[in-house]
DOTI-931370 format. One record per residue (C-alpha): residue in one letter; x, y, z. Coordinates in steps of 0.2 Angstrom, whole numbers, plus 5000, padded with zeros to 4 digits. Layout:
BEGIN
AXYZ ...
END
This chain:
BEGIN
X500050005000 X500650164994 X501050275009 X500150485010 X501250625012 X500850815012 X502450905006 X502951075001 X503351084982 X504851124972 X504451144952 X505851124942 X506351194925 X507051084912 X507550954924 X507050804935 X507750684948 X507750504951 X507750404966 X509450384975 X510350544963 X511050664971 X511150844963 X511551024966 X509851144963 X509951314958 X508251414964 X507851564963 X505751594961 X505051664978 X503951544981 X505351384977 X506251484990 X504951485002 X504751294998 X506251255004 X506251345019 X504451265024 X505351095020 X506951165031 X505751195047 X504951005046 X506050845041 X506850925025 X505750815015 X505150904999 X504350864982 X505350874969 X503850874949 X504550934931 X503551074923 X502851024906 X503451174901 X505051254906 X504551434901 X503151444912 X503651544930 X502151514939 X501651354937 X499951274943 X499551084944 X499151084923 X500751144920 X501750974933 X502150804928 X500950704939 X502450574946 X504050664952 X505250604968 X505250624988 X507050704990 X507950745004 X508750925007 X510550885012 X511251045013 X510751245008 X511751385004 X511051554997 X512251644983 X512551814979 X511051894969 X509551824982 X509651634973 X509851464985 X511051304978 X510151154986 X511150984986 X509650844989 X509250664988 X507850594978 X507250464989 X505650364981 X504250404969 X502850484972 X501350544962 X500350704966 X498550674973 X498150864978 X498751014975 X498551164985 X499151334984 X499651424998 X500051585005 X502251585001 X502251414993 X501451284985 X501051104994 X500550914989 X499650804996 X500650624987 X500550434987 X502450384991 X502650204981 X504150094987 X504849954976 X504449784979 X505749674979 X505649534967 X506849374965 X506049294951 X506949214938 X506249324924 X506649474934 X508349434935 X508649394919 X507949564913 X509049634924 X510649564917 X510049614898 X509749784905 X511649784914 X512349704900 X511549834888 X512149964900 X513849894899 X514049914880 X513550074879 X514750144894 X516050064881 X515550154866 X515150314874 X516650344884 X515450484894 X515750404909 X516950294919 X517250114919 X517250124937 X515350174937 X514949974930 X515549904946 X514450014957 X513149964947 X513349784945 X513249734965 X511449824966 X510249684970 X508749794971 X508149794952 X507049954954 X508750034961 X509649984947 X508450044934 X508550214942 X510350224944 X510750174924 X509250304920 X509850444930 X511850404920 X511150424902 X510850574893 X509250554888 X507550694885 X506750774899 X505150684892 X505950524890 X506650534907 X504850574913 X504150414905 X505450304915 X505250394932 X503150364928 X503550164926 X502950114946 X503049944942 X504849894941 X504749774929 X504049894917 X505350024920 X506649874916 X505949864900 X505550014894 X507550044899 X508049914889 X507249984876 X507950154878 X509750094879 X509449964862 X509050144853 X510250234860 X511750094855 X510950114838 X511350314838 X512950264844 X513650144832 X513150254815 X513950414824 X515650304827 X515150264807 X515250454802 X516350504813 X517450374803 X517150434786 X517350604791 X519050544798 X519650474781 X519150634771 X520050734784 X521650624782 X521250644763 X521250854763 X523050844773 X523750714760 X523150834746 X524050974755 X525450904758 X525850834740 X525351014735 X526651074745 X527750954739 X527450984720 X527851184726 X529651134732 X529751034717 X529051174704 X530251314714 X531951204711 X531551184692 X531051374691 X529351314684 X528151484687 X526551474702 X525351594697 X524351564715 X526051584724 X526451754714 X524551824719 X524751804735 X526451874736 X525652034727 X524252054739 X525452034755 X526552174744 X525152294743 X524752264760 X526352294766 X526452444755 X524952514759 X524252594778 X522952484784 X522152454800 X522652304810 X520952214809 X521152224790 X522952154791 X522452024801 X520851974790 X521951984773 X523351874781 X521951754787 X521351734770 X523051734762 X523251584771 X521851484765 X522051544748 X523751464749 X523351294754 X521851294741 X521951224723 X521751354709 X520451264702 X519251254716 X517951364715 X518151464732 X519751554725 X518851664716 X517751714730 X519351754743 X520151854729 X518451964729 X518351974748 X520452004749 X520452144734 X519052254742 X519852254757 X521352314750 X520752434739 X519552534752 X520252694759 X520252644777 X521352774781 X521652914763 X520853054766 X520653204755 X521153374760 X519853494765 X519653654754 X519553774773 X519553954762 X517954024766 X517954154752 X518254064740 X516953924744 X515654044745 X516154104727 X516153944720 X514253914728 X513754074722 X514354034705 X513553854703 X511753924712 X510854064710 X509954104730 X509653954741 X510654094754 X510253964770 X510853804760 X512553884757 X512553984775 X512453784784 X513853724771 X514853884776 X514653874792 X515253704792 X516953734786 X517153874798 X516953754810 X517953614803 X519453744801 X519453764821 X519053604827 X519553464812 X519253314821 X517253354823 X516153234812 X515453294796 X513653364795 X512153254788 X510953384776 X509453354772 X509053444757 X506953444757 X505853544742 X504853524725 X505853424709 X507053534700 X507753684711 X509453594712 X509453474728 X510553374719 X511553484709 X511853584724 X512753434733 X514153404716 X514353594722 X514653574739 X516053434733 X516753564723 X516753704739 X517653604749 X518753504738 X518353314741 X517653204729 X516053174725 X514853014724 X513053004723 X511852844725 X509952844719 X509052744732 X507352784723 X506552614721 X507752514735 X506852384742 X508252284749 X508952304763 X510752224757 X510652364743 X511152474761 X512252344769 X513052204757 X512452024756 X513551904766 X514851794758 X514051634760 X512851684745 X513451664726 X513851824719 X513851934736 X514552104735 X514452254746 X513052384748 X512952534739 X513852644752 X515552544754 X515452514735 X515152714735 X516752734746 X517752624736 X517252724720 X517952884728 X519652824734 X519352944752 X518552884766 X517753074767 X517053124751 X515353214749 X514153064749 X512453124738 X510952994745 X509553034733 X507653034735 X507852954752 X505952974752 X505752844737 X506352694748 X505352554751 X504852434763 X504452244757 X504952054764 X506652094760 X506752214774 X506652384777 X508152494769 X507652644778 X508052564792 X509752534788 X510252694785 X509852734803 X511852664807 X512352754791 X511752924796 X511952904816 X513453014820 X513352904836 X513552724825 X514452774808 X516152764813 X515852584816 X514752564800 X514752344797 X514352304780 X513752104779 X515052104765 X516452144772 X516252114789 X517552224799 X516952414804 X517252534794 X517352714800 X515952834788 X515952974803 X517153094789 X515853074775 X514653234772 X513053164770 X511953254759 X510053194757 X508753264748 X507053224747 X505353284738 X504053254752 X504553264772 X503153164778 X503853004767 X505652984778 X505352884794 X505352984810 X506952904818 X507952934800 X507253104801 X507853144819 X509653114812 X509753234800 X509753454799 X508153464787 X508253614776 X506953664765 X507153714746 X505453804745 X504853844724 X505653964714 X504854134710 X504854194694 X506154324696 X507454184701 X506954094687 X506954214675 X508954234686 X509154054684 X508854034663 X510054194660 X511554154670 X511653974667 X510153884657 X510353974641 X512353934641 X511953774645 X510653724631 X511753834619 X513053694623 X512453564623 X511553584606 X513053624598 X512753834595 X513853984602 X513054154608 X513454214588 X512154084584 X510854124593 X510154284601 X508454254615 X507554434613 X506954564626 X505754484636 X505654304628 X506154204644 X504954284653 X503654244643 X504054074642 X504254064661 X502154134660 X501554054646 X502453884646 X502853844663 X501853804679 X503253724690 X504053744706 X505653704698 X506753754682 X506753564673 X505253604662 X505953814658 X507653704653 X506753584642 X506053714634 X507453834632 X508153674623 X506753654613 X507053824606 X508853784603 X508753644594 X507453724581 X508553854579 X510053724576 X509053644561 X508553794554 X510453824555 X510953674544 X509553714533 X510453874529 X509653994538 X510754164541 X511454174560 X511154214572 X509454164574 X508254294582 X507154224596 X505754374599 X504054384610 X503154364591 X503754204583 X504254124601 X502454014594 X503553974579 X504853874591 X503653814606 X502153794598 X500453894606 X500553964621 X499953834636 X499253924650 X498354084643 X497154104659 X497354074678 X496053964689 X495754124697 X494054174694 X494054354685 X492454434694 X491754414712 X490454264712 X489154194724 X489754024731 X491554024725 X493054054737 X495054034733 X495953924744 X497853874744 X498553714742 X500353634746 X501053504735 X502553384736 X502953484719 X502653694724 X500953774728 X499353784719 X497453864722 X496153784724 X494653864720 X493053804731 X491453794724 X489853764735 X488053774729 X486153764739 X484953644732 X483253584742 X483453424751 X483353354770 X485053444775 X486553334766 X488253374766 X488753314748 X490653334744 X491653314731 X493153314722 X494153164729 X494253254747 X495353154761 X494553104778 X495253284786 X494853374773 X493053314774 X493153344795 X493553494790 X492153544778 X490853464793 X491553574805 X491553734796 X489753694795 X489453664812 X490253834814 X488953914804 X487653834811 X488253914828 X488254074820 X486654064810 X485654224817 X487054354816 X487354284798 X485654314793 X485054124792 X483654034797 X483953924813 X483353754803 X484253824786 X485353664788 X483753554789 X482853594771 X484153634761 X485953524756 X487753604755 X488553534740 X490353544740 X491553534725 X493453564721 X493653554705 X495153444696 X494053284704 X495353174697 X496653224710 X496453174727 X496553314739 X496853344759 X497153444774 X496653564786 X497053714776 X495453724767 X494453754781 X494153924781 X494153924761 X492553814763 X491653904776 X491654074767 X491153984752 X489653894761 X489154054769 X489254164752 X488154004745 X486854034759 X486954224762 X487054284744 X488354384746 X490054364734 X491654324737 X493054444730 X493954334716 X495754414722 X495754344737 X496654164743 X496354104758 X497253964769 X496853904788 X496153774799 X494353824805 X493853764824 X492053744829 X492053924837 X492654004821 X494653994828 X495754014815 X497453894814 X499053884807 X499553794792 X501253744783 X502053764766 X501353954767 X502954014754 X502453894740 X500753944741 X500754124743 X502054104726 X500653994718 X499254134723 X500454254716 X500654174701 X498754164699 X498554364701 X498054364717 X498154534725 X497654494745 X498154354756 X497254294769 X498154194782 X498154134801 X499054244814 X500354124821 X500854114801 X501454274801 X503154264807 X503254144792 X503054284778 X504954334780 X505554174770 X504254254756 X505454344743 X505354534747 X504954544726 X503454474731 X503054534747 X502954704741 X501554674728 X500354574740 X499354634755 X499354494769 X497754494781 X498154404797 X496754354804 X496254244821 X494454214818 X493254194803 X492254334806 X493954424800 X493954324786 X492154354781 X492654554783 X494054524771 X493254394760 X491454444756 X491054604743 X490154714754 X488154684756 X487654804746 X488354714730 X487254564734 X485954664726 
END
C-alpha cells in the first residue's frame, strides 16, 4: 500500500530527479524559495515534479508532471544575487494526489510508492539484459567511467538499478519522465532496455560518420601536403606558380599600403587559405573578391579639405543662383571644421519640389570643399542588402551601395549624395530605411558593418547630403538624424535669374550653337516662364529653352542666316501655342465660389472652392476626391455656421431643408488637409447668404467649431502659387505670420497679407460688401 504524504513543492525547469541521485539545485522563484524553507522547518522532505513546460514561471498543477520523487534536502546555501543552491536526495516515487496553493508556497498531498522486491527468475534475467545493455553502451560512449559498472553491477534491488542506469544516460526530459512514471519495476526494466537498444543504435552510426569524416580529413592533409610537395618541386625547376605569385602581390600591397590591424589580420587570414587551396576549386575566386575589396577601400586616405571660406562661397554662388540658407549651413560647416578638424561631418537633408537643384547643389558642395564626389539613387530600393552588402555565404555577394560608394571615391570622406531617400521601400526583403539609421547615426557610423565585408568601417568623415521631395515619406527615427532644410519653389524672378545665368549657356552647349548663333530677345524667357511653365522648379523652363535651341539648330543646317532671332512674336514658331493663357482664378466676384491654397510635394497651387444650395433634407454632399480631414473639416465649418446662423442672417433650421453641395474642382486628383477650412466656410456661407466672394482673394487655415482660425504649413509655396494666379490679397492665420519673412521681398511687396484669428475676420475680408448682393 502506497503510503500519503503532504509536502511542500519544488517545480523544476528543464530538469527532474530520480530515486537515490543526488544533485545540486539552483532556485531562485520566491515561492521555490519559500518551499524550501517550509521543508527546512519540518523533516527536510520535499517534492521534487518537472514542469511540462519550462517557460512557464508560475506553474499550477496543469502545467506538473503527475509522478515526480520524495527528496531529501542535504544541505542549503544561498548565493549572491538572492538565489539558493540546494544539494538533495531523491528518495522514492511519488505521484501528486492534491494540489493546494498556499500563502508563500505551493503544497501536495502524494502517494509515496516503494519498490517491491522481486527474485523471480524472469526478473533477474531482465535485469542482466538491461546491465549488459548498459555495459555496452558505457564502452562505446566513453561519457562515463568504467568504474561506474562496478557500482552498478552489486545492486540487487532491480527497481534501484533501473534508476541508477536512467539517471547516467543522457536521455529527454520527456523520455526521462516516461521511465520515472514506470511504478512497476518490471515495466521500468523494459521500457529501459528499450531506451538503451535505441540509444546503442545512435551510437554505432555516429562511430560510422565520425569514421568517414575521419578518412576525408586524412584525405584533405594528404592533398595538402603533396601540393606542397609539388611547390618545392616546381620552385627547384624554376617552373612559374601563378597562385604563389598572387598571394605574394596581395601581401606586397598590403605591406605597402596603411591599413588598420583588423584588415591585416583578416587579409593574412585569407592569404592563408587561399594558399593551401587548389586554383581550380571554386572558392578562390570568392577569397580574391573578399581579399581585393579589402585592399582597395580607403580605410585610412583621406582627402584634404578646401577650409577658404571666400572662395567656397564664390564657387556656391557661381553653381546656384539663391538657396542663401543651404549655402550659409555648408559655410558654416567649414568654419567649424577649420577650428576644430576632428568634429564629424554634417548629415543635410535637402527637402523641396523636383527641379530647384537638391541634387545639383550637393556636386557643388563637393566642389566647395574639395573632396570628391559620389551619389547613389536609392529611389526604388527595396532591399535591405542594397544598404548593407549580402553575406559571403551567398553566390555572387557583394557589398552595399555605400561601401561600394566609398570604394568608388578612393577617400573615406567624400561628399556622399543619398537621393530621393523618400522613394525607399519597405517589402519581405526588409526595410532599407532602416538601415540607414547606422549609416546616418553620428553616434554608430564610425563603426558602419557592411554584411559583405564584415569588419567596421569608420563613415563618421563622409558629408552626408540627402534630399527628398516630400518630408512626411522619411521615417521619424531617420528624420531625427538629420538637419532638414527646405528648398521651397522658385519665384519667377529667380527663374527668370536662373535661365539667364546658366540655362541658356547650357542648352546653347549642349545643342552644339555659340552666343553668335543664337540671340533669345527682350522679354522672351519671361514669357516662356508665363506661358509655358507651371512648376516649382526650372526642369520644364530648361526643356523648353532646349526646345528652342534645337529648332534654331535645324534651321541652321537648313541654311538659315545666324544668328537666329528668338522674339516675343514668333516664340509660337519654336514652342508651339501658348499653354496656360488663363489662371484658375476666377475674374469677377461670384456667389458660392472662394479661393483656397493648396501645398503639393511639387510647389503650391489654388484651389478654387465651389459650393452650391439645392432643396433636400439637410445633406452634406462633397466632392472632388476630398481625404478624411479634409472632409472633417468641411463638417466642421458647418457646424460653425450653424452656431452662428442668426448673426449671419440664416434661418435656425436652414441646415434642415436645404443640402450643401461641395466641389473642388480637378475631381481626378485626390486632395487633403486642414487648410481648406476656412476656404469652405466662406464659400458655404456666400452660397447661403447671397453675398459674393471677392475673386482676388486666397485664403488658407484650419477652422475650429468656434470660428478659431489655425496655422497651416508650406505658406511660401502657396502664397507664390496665389501670386502666380494674380492674386492681389492673402488671407492667412495669425501664428503664420512670422512665416512671411521666407516670402521673397519681390513678392511681398505686391501682395497685402490679412492675418486673421477668427472667421468673422475672414468673412470682413472675403465677402463683397452687402450692398453688391443686390
Amino acid at each position: 500500500m502506497p503510503e500519503m504524504k503532504t509536502l511542500p513543492l519544488l517545480p523544476l525547469r528543464g530538469m527532474m530527479v530520480f530515486p537515490y541521485m543526488i544533485i545540486h539545485l539552483d532556485v531562485g522563484r520566491e515561492r521555490s524559495m519559500a518551499a524550501l524553507e517550509q521543508a527546512m522547518v519540518e523533516d527536510r522532505k520535499i517534492m521534487l515534479s518537472a514542469q511540462i513546460d519550462a517557460d512557464t514561471d508560475l506553474p499550477v498543477r496543469e502545467d506538473l508532471y503527475e509522478v515526480g520523487t520524495v527528496a531529501e534536502v542535504r544541505q542549503l546555501i544561498k548565493l549572491p544575487g538572492g538565489t539558493i543552491r540546494v544539494l538533495v536526495e531523491g528518495e522514492k516515487r511519488a505521484r501528486i494526489i492534491t494540489y493546494r496553493q498556499q500563502k508563500q508556497y505551493d503544497e501536495v498531498e502524494v502517494e509515496v510508492y516503494t519498490d517491491p522486491i522481486d527474485s523471480s527468475m524472469q526478473m533477474e534475467a531482465l535485469t542482466r539484459a538491461v546491465v549488459h545493455e548498459f555495459e555496452e553502451w558505457v564502452k562505446l560512449s566513453k561519457k562515463i567511467p568504467e568504474e561506474t559498472l562496478v557500482s552498478v553491477a552489486i545492486i540487487d534491488d532491480a527497481g534501484r538499478l533501473a534508476d541508477l542506469i536512467a539517471s547516467h544516460l543522457n536521455l529527454k526530459l520527456e523520455t526521462r519522465q516516461e521511465l520515472l512514471s514506470c511504478i512497476d519495476v518490471k515495466a521500468r526494466l523494459e521500457k529501459l532496455y528499450e531506451v538503451l537498444a535505441r540509444e546503442l543504435v545512435i551510437l554505432r552510426m555516429e562511430m560510422k560518420i565520425n569514421v568517414q569524416v575521419r578518412k576525408q580529413m586524412d584525405k584533405v592533409q594528404r592533398d595538402y601536403y603533396l601540393r606542397e610537395q609539388i611547390k618545392a618541386i616546381r620552385k627547384e625547376l624554376g617552373e612559374p606558380n601563378d597562385m604563389e605569385d598572387e598571394v605574394d602581390a596581395y601581401r606586397e600591397t598590403l605591406k605597402k599600403g596603411h591599413y588598420p590591424e583588423r584588415v591585416h589580420e583578416a587579409v593574412e587570414k585569407e592569404l592563408h587559405r587561399l594558399e593551401g587551396m587548389n586554383n581550380m576549386n571554386a572558392e578562390t575566386s570568392v577569397i580574391r573578391n573578399y581579399v581585393e575589396w579589402l585592399l582597395e577601400l580607403p580605410w585610412e586616405k583621406e582627402s584634404r579639405d578646401n577650409v577658404n571660406i571666400e572662395k567656397a562661397s564664390k564657387i556656391l554662388d557661381h553653381d546656384h543662383y539663391g538657396l542663401k540658407k543651404v549655402k550659409d549651413r555648408i559655410l558654416d560647416y567649414l568654419a567649424v571644421h577649420q577650428l576644430a578638424k576632428d568634429k564629424s561631418a554634417p548629415i543635410l537633408c535637402l527637402v523641396g519640389p523636383p527641379g530647384v537643384g537638391k541634387t545639383s547643389l550637393a556636386a557643388s558642395v563637393a566642389r566647395a570643399t574639395g573632396r570628391k564626389f559620389i551619389r547613389a539613387s536609392l529611389g526604388g530600393v527595396r532591399d535591405e542588402a542594397e544598404i548593407r552588402g549580402h553575406r559571403r555565404t551567398y553566390i555572387g555577394a557583394m557589398p552595399g551601395r555605400i561601401i561600394e560608394g566609398i570604394r568608388t571615391a578612393g577617400t573615406r570622406n567624400p561628399v556622399f549624395l543619398l537621393d530621393e531617400v523618400d522613394k525607399l521601400v519597405m517589402d519581405y526583403n526588409g526595410d532599407p530605411s532602416s538601415a540607414l539609421l547606422e549609416v546616418l547615426d553620428p553616434a554608430q557610423n564610425s563603426t558602419f558593418s557592411d554584411h559583405y565585408i564584415d569588419i567596421p568601417f569608420d563613415l563618421s568623415k563622409v558629408f552626408w547630403i540627402v534630399t527628398a521631395n516630400d518630408l512626411g515619406n522619411i521615417p521619424r527615427p531617420l528624420r531625427d538624424r538629420m538637419e532638414i532644410i527646405m528648398l521651397s519653389s522658385y519665384t519667377e524672378y529667380e527663374k527668370l535669374e536662373i535661365a539667364k545665368r546658366y540655362l541658356v549657356a547650357r542648352q546653347r552647349r549642349e545643342n552644339g550653337l555659340s552666343g553668335k548663333d543664337i540671340h533669345f530677345g527682350a522679354g522672351v524667357l519671361q514669357a516662356i516662364i508665363e506661358g509655358y511653365t507651371r512648376e516649382s522648379g526650372v526642369r520644364e523652363l530648361e526643356r523648353l529653352i532646349g526646345q528652342v535651341c534645337r529648332k534654331s539648330a535645324r534651321r541652321i543646317v537648313e541654311g538659315q542666316k545666324t544668328p537666329i532671332q528668338v522674339t516675343k512674336k514668333n516664340l509660337t514658331d519654336f514652342l508651339g501655342r501658348i499653354k496656360f493663357l488663363e489662371t484658375k482664378a476666377e475674374k469677377k466676384p461670384q456667389v458660392g465660389v472662394a479661393t483656397g491654397m493648396a501645398w503639393t510635394e511639387v510647389g503650391g497651387d489654388i484651389l478654387p472652392t465651389e459650393v452650391t444650395v439645392l432643396p433636400g433634407k439637410g445633406k452634406l454632399i462633397l466632392t472632388g476626391q476630398l481625404g478624411d480631414v479634409m472632409q472633417e473639416s468641411a463638417q466642421a465649418g458647418l457646424s460653425y455656421i450653424r452656431s452662428r446662423a442668426a448673426k449671419l442672417g440664416l434661418k435656425p433650421d436652414f441646415y434642415e431643408k436645404d443640402d450643401i453641395h461641395i466641389h473642388l474642382p480637378e475631381g481626378a486628383v485626390p486632395k487633403d488637409g486642414p487648410s481648406a477650412g476656412i476656404t469652405m466656410a466662406t464659400a458655404m456661407i456666400s452660397a447661403l447668404t447671397g453675398r459674393k466672394v471677392r475673386s482676388d482673394v486666397a485664403m488658407t487655415g484650419e477652422i475650429t467649431l468656434r470660428g478659431n482660425v489655425l496655422p497651416i504649413g508650406g505658406l511660401k509655396e502657396k502664397v507664390l502659387a496665389a501670386y502666380r494666379e494674380g492674386m492681389k490679397t492673402i488671407i492667412l492665420p495669425k501664428e503664420n505670420e512670422r512665416d512671411l519673412e521666407d516670402i521673397p521681398e519681390n513678392v511681398r511687396t505686391k501682395l497685402e497679407f490679412v492675418p486673421v484669428e477668427h472667421m468673422d475676420e475672414v468673412l470682413k475680408t472675403a465677402l463683397c460688401p452687402e450692398e453688391a448682393k443686390k
